[in-house]
C-alpha positions as CSV (number, residue, x, y, z in Angstrom):
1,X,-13.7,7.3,16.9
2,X,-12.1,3.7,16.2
3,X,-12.8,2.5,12.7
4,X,-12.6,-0.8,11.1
5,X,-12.5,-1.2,7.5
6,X,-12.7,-4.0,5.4
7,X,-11.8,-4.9,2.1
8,X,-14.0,-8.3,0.2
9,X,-16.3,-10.9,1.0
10,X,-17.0,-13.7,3.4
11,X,-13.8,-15.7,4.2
12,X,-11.3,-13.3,2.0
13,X,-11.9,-10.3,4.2
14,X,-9.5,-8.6,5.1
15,X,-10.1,-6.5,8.1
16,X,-7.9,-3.2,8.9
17,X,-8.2,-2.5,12.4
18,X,-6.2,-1.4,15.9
19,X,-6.9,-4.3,17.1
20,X,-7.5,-7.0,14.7
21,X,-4.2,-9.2,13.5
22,X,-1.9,-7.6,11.4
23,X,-3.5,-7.2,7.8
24,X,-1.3,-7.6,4.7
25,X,-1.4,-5.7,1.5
26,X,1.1,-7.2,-0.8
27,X,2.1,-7.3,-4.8
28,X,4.4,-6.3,-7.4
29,X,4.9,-2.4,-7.6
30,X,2.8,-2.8,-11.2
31,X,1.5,-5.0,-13.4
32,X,4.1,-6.7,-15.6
33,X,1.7,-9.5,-17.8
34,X,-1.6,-10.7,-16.9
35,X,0.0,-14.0,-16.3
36,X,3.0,-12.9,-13.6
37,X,-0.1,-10.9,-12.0
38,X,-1.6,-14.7,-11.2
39,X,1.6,-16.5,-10.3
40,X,1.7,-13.4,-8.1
41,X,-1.4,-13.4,-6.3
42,X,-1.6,-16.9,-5.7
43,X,2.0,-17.5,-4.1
44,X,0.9,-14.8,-1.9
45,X,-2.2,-16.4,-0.8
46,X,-0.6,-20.0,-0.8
47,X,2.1,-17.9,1.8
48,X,0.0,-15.4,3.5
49,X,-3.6,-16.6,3.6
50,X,-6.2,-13.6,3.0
51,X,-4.5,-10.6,2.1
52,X,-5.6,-7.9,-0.6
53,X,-3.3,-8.0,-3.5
54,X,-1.7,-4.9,-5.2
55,X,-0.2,-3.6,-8.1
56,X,-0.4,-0.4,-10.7
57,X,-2.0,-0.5,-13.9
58,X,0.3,2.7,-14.7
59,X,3.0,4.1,-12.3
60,X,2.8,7.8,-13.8
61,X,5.5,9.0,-11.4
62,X,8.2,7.1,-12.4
63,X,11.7,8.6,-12.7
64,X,12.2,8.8,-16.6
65,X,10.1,8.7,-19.0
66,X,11.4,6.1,-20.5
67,X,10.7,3.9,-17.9
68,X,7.7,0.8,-18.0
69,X,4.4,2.5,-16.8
70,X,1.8,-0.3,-17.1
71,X,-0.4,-1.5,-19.3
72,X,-3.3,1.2,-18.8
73,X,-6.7,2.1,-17.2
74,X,-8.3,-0.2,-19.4
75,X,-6.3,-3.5,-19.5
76,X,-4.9,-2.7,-16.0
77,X,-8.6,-3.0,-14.4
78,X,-9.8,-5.9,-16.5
79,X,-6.6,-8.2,-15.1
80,X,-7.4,-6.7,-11.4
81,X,-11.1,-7.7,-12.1
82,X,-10.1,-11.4,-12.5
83,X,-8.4,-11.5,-9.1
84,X,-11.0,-9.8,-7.3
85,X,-13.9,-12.5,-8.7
86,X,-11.5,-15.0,-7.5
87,X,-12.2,-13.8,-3.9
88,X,-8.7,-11.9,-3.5
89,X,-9.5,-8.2,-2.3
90,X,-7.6,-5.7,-4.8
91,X,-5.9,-2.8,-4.4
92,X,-4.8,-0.1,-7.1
93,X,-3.5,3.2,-7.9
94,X,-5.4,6.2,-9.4
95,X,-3.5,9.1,-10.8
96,X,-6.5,11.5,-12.1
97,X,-9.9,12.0,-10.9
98,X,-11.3,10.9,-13.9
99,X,-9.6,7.1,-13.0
100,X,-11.5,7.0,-10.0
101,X,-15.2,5.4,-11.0
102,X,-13.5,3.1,-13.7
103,X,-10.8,1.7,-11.4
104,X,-13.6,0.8,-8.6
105,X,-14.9,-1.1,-10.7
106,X,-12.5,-3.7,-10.8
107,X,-10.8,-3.4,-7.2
108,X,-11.9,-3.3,-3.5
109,X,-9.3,-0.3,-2.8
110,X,-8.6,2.7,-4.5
111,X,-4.9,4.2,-3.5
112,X,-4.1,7.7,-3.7
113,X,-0.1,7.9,-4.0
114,X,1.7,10.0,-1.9
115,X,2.9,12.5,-4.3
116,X,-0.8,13.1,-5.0
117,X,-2.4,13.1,-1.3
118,X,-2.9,16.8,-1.1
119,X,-4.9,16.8,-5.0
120,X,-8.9,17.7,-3.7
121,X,-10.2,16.9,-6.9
122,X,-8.4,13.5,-6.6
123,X,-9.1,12.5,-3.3
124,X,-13.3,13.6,-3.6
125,X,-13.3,11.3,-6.9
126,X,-12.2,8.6,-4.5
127,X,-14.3,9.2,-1.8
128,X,-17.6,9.6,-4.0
129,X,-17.3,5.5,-5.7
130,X,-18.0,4.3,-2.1
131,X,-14.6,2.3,-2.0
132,X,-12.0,2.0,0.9
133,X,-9.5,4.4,-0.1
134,X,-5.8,4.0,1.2
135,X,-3.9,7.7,1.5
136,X,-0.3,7.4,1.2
137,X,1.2,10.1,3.3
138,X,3.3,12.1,0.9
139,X,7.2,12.4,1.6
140,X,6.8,15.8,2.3
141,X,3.9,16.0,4.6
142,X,3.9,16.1,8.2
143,X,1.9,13.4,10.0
144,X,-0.4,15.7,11.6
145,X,-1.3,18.0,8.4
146,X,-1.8,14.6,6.5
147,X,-5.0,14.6,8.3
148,X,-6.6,17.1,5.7
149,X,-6.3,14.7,3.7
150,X,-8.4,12.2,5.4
151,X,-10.9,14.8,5.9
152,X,-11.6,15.5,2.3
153,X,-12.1,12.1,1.5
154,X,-14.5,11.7,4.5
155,X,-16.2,14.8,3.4
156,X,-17.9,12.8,0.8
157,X,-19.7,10.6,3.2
158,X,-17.3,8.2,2.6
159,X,-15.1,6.8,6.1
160,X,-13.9,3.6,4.6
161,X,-10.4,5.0,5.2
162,X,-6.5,3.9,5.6
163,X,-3.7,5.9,6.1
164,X,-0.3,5.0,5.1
165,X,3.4,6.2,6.2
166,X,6.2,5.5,3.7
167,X,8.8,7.5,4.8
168,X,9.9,11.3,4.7
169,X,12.2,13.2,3.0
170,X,15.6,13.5,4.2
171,X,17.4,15.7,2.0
172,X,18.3,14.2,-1.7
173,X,17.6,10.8,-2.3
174,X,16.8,9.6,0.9
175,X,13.9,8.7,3.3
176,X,13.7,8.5,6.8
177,X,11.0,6.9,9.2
178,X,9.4,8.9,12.4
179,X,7.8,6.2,14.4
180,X,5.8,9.0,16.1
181,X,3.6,9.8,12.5
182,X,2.0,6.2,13.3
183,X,0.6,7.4,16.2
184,X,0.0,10.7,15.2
185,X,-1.7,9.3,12.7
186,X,-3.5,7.2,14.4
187,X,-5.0,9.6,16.7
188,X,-7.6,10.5,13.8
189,X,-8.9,7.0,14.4
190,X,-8.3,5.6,11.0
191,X,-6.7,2.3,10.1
192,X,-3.1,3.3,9.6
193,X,-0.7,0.8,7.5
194,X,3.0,0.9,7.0
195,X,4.7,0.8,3.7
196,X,8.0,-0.7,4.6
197,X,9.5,-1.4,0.9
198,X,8.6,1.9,-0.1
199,X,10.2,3.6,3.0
200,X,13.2,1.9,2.5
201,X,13.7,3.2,-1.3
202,X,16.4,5.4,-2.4
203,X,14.6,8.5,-4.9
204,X,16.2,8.6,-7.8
205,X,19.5,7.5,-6.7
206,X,20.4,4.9,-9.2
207,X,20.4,8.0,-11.9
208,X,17.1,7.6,-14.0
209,X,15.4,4.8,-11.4
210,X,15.0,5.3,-7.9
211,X,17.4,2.6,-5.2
212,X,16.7,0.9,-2.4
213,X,17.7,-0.3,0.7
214,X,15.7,-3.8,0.8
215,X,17.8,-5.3,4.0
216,X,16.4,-2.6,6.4
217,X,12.4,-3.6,5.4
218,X,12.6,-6.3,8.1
219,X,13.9,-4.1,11.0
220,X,11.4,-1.3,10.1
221,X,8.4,-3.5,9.6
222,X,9.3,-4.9,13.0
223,X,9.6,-1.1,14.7
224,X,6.5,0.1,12.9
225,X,4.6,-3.1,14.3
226,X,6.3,-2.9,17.9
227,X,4.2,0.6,17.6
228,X,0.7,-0.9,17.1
229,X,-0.2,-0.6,13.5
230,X,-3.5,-2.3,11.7
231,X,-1.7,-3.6,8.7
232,X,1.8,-3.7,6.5
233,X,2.3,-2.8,2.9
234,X,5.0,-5.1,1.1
235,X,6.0,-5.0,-2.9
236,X,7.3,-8.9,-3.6
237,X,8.1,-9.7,-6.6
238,X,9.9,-13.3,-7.4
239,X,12.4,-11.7,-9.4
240,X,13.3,-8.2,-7.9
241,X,16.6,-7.9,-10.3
242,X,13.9,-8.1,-13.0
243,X,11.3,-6.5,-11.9
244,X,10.0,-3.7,-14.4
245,X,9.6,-1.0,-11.7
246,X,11.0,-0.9,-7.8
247,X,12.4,-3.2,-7.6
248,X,15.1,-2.5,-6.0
249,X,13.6,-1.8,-2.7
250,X,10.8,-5.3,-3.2
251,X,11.0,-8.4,-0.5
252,X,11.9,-11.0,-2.5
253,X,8.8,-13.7,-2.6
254,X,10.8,-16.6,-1.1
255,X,11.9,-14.1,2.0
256,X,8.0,-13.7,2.2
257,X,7.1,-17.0,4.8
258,X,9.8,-16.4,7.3
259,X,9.4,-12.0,7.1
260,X,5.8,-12.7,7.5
261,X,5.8,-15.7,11.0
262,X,8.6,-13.2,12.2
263,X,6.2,-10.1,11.7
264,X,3.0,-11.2,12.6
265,X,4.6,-12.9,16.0
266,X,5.1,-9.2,17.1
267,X,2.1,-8.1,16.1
268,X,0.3,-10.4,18.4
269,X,2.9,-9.6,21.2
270,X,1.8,-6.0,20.9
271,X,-1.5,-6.6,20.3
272,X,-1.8,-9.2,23.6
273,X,-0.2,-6.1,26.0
274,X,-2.3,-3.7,24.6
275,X,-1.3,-0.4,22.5
């Protein structure tokens, strides 16, 4: 079992696959305005060509709860609607089952955030609209028993499936990488991606928001590609210092061109030898 799966129409498909070149998922952690959403997504295109395009319309994990959070269900799916009818896939989180049907309406990928990839209810809900749905591999999960995971989803009929590594829990306030979950992962024969902003975050170490560690995304985006992975999941944001949430562990946008030539030049190495 060796699935592809792919994520909008005609010549904006994005195609996750073993094989295929190195697919991009890329975006602010959430959405800040409806405007910076657009300035977003077409720098990103303008740098990366097709890619699917992600942000939050409500980050309900966030440290305090004072923090920004979104602007909703609602609003949050009407904006991602706009970029999706422009011919950029979309990608979103959902928090609660009862997101799930709303949400696909307006994006090509539901995401299922780590903290949440165990939640039945949450990952059937996905699995039942019919949409790819990308499983972040929670920080506290091993790379083989993430696989349940995958399984409920697929219960529903439903295969259009990507699994995502984003680090692991190393004691307090800190993430480690193990290269070997990408294969592990990989041995269920779904798409697997690598989150390399969110692996190089800092939980909660900046007191009330979580820090990062933004000049290691580069040398683990190159490891995790050197593996043989189908795509790479990036928050960029053009002002991280400002950014509402996470961003202190975003690539900056103007890093984006020469991160991405450097990246995808590995990925065709690998991909050339075989993996």
């Amino acid at each position: 079992m060796n699935h592809s799966v792919e994520a909008g129409e005609g010549e904006d498909t994005v195609t996750f696959c073993g094989s295929a070149p190195l697919a991009l998922i890329a975006g602010p952690c959430v959405i800040e305005s409806e405007e910076h959403v657009w300035n977003m997504a077409r720098s990103i295109r303008e740098i990366a060509g097709s890619f699917v395009f992600k942000a939050s319309f409500d980050k309900a994990n966030r440290s305090s709860v004072n923090s920004y959070r979104g602007p909703g269900l609602r609003e949050g799916v009407r904006i991602l609607r706009g970029v999706r009818q422009s011919g950029i896939p979309v990608l979103t989180d959902i928090h609660e089952p009862a997101q799930a049907a709303m949400a696909a309406e307006g994006v090509d990928i539901l995401q299922i955030p780590a903290f949440l990839c165990r939640q039945t209810d949450l990952l059937l809900e996905a699995g039942k609209t019919g949409r790819v749905v990308n499983i972040k591999k929670g920080q506290f999960v091993a790379p083989l028993d993430f696989l349940h995971a995958a399984e409920k989803v697929a219960s529903t009929g439903n295969e259009k499936i990507i699994l995502t590594e984003r680090g692991s829990s190393f004691g307090y306030n800190n993430l480690v990488v193990d290269m070997r979950g990408l294969k592990i992962m990989a041995s269920a024969g779904y798409p697997v991606v690598f989150d390399a902003t969110h692996s190089v975050q800092l939980p909660g170490a900046a007191g009330n928001v979580s820090g990062g560690q933004p000049e290691f995304i580069e040398p683990l985006a190159r490891a995790a590609t050197a593996v043989g992975i189908s795509g790479l999941f990036i928050e960029v944001h053009d002002h991280p210092e400002r950014a509402l949430s996470d961003g202190a562990n975003a690539l900056r946008l103007d890093l984006l061109p020469s991160f991405l030539a450097r990246i995808r030049a590995v990925d065709s190495l690998v991909k050339d030898f075989g993996t």
